[in-house]
N, C-alpha and C positions, 0 to 999 in steps of 0.2 A: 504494500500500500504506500501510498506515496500523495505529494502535492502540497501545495503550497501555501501557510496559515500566516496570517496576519494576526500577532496576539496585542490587543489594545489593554492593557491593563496597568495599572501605575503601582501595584504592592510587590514587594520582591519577592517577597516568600510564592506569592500566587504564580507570576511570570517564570520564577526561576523552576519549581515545579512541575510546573505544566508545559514549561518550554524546555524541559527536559525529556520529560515522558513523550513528549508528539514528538520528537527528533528520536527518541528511540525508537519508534512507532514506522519510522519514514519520512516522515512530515519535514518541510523545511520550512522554518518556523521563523517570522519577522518580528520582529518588539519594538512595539512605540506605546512612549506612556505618558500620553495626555493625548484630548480629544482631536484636538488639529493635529498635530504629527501622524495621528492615526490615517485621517482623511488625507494627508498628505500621502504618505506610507502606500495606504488602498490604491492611489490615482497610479504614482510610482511603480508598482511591483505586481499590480493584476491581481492578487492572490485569489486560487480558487476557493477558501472562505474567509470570515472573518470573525473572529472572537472578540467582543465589545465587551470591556467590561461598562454600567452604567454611570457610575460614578467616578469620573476623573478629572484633574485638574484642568485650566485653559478651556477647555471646550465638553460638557460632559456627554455623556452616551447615547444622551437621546437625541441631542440636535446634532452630533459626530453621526447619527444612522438617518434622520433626514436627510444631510448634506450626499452621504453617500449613496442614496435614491433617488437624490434629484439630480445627478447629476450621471449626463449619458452614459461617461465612459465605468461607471462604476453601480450602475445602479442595477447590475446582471449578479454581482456576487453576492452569493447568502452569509447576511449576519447572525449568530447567535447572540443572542444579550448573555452577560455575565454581569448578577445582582445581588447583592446580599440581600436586598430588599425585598425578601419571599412573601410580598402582602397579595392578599385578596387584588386583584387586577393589574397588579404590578405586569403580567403574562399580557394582557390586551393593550397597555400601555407601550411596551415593547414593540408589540407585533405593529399598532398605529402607526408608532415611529419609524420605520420599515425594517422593521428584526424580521425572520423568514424563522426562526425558532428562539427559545428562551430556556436558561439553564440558570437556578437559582444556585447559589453557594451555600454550603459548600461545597467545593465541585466533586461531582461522583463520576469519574474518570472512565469507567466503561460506557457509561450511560452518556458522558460527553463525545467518545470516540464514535459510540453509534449515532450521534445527532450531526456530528463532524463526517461520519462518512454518508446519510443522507442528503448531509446539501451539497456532497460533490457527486451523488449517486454512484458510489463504489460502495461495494458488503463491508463490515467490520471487522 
């Protein structure tokens, strides 16, 4: 398995784990932490998905996932939200903003591999 992840996340412990494991995984894995870099990062490198965390400095996750929808060259690749924010609607909140899927924290690593590999449509 293989391809290309854009991890938008700003905590180290999260980025450093998780962008460890997807790189063992196959995955080649980009880090930007904060919400412009991120949108920068997406336009730059194509990735075939994107892991959004919501909450980040400069620019946060929800309008970092409008900009990445409204705009041509980027608005083909699927975002997950990544939230601590596990409330009641927080899920359709995401999806409004244009998340294609939603993965509350703390992160369940199989359960993210499999949502990671539905939106590039390769098995787990």
């Amino acid at each position: 398995m293989s391809g290309k992840i854009l991890l938008v996340e700003d905590h180290e412990e999260i980025w450093d784990f998780l962008s460890r494991r997807l790189r063992r995984r196959g995955y080649e894995v980009i880090l930007s932490h904060d919400g412009e870099a991120g949108v920068q990062q997406a336009r730059a490198s194509q990735p075939d998905v994107i892991l959004l965390d919501m909450n980040l400095p400069v620019l946060d996750g929800w309008s970092a996932a409008r900009a990445l929808k409204a705009a041509a060259d980027t608005r083909g690749i699927p975002i997950i939200a990544l939230t601590a924010h596990a409330m009641s609607g927080d899920r359709d909140k995401a999806i409004q903003a244009g998340c294609d899927d939603y993965h509350p924290k703390p992160i369940d690593f199989s359960k993210l591999l499999s949502q990671i590999a539905a939106a590039v449509g390769t098995s787990a």
